[in-house]
C-alpha positions as CSV (number, residue, x, y, z in Angstrom):
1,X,-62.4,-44.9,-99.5
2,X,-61.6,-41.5,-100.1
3,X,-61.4,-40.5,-96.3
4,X,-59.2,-43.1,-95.3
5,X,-56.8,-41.8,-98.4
6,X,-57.0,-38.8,-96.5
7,X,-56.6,-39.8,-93.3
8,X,-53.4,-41.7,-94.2
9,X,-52.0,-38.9,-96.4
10,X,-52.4,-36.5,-93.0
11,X,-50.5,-39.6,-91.3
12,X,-47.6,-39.9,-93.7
13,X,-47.2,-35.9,-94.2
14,X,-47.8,-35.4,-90.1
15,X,-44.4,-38.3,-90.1
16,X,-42.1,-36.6,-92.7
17,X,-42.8,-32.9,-91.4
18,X,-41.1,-35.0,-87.5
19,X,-38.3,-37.1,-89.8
20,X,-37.3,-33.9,-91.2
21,X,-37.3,-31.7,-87.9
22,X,-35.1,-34.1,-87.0
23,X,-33.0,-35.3,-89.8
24,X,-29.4,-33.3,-90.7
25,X,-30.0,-30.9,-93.5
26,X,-30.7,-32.4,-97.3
27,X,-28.1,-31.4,-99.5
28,X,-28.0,-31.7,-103.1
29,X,-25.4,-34.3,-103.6
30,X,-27.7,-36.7,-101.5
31,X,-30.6,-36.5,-104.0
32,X,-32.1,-38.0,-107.5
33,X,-32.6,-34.5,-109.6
34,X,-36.3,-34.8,-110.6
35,X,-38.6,-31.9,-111.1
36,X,-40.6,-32.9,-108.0
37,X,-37.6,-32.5,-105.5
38,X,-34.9,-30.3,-107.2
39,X,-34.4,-27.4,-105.5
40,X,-31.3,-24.4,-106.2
41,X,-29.5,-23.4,-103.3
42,X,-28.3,-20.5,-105.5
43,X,-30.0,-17.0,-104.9
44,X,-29.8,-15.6,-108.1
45,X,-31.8,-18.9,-109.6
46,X,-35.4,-19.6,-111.2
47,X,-37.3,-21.2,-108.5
48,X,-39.7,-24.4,-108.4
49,X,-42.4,-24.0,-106.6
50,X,-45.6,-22.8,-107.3
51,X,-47.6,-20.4,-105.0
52,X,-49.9,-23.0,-103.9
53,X,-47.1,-24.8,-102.7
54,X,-45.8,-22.3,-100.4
55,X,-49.5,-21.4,-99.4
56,X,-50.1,-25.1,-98.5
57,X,-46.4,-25.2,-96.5
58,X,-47.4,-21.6,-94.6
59,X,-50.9,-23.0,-93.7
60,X,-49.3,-26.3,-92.3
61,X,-46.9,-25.1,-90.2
62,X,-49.4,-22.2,-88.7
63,X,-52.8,-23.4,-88.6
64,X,-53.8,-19.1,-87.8
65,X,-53.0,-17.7,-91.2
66,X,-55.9,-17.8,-92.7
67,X,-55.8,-18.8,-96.4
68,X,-56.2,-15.3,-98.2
69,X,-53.6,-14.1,-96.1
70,X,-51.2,-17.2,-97.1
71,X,-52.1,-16.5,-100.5
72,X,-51.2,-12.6,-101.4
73,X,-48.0,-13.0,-99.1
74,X,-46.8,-16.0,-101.2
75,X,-47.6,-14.4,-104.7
76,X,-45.9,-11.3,-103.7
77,X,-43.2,-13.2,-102.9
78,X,-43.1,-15.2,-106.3
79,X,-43.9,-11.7,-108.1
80,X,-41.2,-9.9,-106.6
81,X,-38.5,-12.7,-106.7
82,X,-39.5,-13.0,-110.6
83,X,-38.9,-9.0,-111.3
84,X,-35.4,-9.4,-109.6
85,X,-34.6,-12.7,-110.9
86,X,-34.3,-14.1,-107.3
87,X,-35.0,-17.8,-106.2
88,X,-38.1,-17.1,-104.5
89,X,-37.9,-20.7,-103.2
90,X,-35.2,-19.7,-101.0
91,X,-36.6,-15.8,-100.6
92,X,-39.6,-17.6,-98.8
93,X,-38.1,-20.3,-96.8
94,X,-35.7,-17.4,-95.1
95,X,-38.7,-15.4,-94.6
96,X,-40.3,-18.4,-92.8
97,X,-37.2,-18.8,-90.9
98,X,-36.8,-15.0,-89.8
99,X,-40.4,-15.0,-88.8
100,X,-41.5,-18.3,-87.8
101,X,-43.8,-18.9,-90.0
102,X,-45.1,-15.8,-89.3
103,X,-46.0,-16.4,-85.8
104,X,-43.1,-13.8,-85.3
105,X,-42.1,-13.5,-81.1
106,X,-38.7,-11.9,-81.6
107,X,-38.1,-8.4,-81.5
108,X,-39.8,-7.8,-85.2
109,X,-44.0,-7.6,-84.9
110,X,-46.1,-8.2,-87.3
111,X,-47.0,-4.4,-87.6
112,X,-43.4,-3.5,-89.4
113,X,-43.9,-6.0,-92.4
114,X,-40.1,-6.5,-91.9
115,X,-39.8,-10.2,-93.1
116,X,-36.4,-10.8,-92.9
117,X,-35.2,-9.2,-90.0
118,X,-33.7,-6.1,-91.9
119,X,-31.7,-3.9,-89.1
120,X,-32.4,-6.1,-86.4
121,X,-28.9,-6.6,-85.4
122,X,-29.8,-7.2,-81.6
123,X,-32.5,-8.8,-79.4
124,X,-34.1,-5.6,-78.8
125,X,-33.9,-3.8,-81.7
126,X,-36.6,-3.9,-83.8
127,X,-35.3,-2.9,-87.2
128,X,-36.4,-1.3,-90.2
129,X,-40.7,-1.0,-90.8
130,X,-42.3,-0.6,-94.0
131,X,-46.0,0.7,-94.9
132,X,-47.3,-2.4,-96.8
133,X,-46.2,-6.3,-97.3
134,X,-45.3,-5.3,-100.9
135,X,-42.7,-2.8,-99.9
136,X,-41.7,-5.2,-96.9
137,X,-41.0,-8.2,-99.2
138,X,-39.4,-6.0,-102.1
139,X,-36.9,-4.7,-99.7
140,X,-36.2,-7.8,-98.9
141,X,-35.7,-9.2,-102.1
142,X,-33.4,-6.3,-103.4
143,X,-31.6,-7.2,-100.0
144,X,-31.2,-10.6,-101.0
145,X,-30.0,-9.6,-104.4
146,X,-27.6,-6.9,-102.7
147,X,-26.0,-10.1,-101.3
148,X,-25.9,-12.7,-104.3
149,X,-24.8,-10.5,-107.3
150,X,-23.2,-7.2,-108.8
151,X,-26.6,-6.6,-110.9
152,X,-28.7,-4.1,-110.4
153,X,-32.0,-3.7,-109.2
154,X,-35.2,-3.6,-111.5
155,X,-37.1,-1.7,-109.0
156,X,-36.9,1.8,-107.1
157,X,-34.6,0.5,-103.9
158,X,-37.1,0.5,-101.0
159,X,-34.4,-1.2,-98.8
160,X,-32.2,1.1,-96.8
161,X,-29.7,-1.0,-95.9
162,X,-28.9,-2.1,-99.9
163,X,-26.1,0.4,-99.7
164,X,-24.3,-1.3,-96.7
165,X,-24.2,-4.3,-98.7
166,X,-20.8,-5.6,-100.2
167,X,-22.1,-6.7,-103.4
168,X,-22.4,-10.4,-104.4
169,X,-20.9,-11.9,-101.4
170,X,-22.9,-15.1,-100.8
171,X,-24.5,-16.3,-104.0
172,X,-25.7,-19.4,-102.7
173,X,-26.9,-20.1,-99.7
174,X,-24.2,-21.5,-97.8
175,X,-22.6,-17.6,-98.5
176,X,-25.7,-16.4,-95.9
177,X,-23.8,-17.7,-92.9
178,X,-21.5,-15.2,-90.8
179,X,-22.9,-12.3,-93.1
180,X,-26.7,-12.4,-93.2
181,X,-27.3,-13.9,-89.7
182,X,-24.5,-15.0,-87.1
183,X,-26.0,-18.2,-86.4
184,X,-23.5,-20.9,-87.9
185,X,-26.6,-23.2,-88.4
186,X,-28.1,-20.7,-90.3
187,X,-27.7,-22.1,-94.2
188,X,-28.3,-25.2,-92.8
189,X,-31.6,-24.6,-91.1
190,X,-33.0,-22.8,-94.6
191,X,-31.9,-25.8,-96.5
192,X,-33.8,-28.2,-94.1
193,X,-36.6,-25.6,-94.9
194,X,-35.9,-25.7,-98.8
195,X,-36.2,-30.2,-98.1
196,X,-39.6,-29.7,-95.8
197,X,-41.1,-27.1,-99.1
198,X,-40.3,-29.4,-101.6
199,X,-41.4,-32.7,-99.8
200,X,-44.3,-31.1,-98.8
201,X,-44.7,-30.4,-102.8
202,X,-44.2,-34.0,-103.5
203,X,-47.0,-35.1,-101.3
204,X,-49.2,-32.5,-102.3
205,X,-49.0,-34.3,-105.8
206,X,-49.5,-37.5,-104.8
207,X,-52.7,-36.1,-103.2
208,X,-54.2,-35.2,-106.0
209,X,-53.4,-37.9,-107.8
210,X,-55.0,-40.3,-105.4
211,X,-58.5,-38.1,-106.0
């Protein structure tokens, strides 16, 4: 019994993860508030999730991170969101969309521990490199901060480019387009990844509830 609950959970989750590649982005207006699938698209927000959540969405969508690995990367990220009082829901989906799920291929590599694509303002240039995954996901966080409000920073300012910001220009998501990234898609395609983290959450509860 218990196998064929998980061999149809598998099912169902391998059939959202295609619905939602190919749905059009889930905005808030088009949802039931609940605190299963609530999500903020503001930066400067509280966010959701808990790190197992992100661990189980990072280790779904790239089978090679190993577990520990998925692990420190999303506390970190929780951690440093927290100190900063940044949505780390949203801080983690952008980092899954700058990196591809850490599978990287761009013109950032792994080695720089540059998850956000700080100063890589063309295809072949790599950008800014920092000496551990803490510093590389602080700077982006105080980038991310830089962007949504005139606060300041809790921590010593590891990001370089925090200076070239013009403070609290996009404090939602929809603020990122045209400023962070080029790509006209691009708050859209972090929302969609905002809907796949927080259905993946939802079937992760209904998981356990069905052990």
């Amino acid at each position: 019994m218990m196998k064929l609950q998980r061999r149809i959970y598998t099912i169902v989750l391998l059939l959202l993860v295609m619905v939602t590649h190919a749905a059009e982005p889930f905005f808030p207006s088009k949802i039931t508030f609940t605190s299963q699938n609530y999500y903020s698209i503001y930066i400067m927000d509280q966010g959701k999730s808990e790190v197992a959540d992100l661990v189980s969405l990072l280790q779904f969508n790239n089978p090679k991170i190993s577990y520990k690995q998925a692990f420190i990367i999303a506390s970190i990220y929780v951690t440093e969101s927290l100190e900063e009082g940044v949505n780390h829901d949203i801080a983690f989906c952008q980092m899954v969309l700058e990196t591809g799920f850490l599978n990287y291929g761009g013109s950032v590599k792994k080695h720089q521990n540059n998850f956000c694509g700080l100063g890589a303002t063309a295809a072949h240039v790599n950008g800014e490199s920092f000496s551990d995954i803490q510093t590389g996901v602080r700077a982006h966080i105080q980038h991310l901060k830089a962007y949504a409000s005139h606060k300041k920073i809790e921590n010593k300012c590891v990001d370089r480019r925090f200076k070239y910001v013009k403070r609290g220009i996009a404090p939602t998501i929809y603020g990122l387009t045209g400023k962070w990234a080029s790509d006209p898609l691009y708050h859209k395609k972090i929302e969609g990844l905002l809907y796949r983290l927080f259905s993946h959450r939802t079937l992760m509860v209904y998981q356990t509830e069905f052990k």
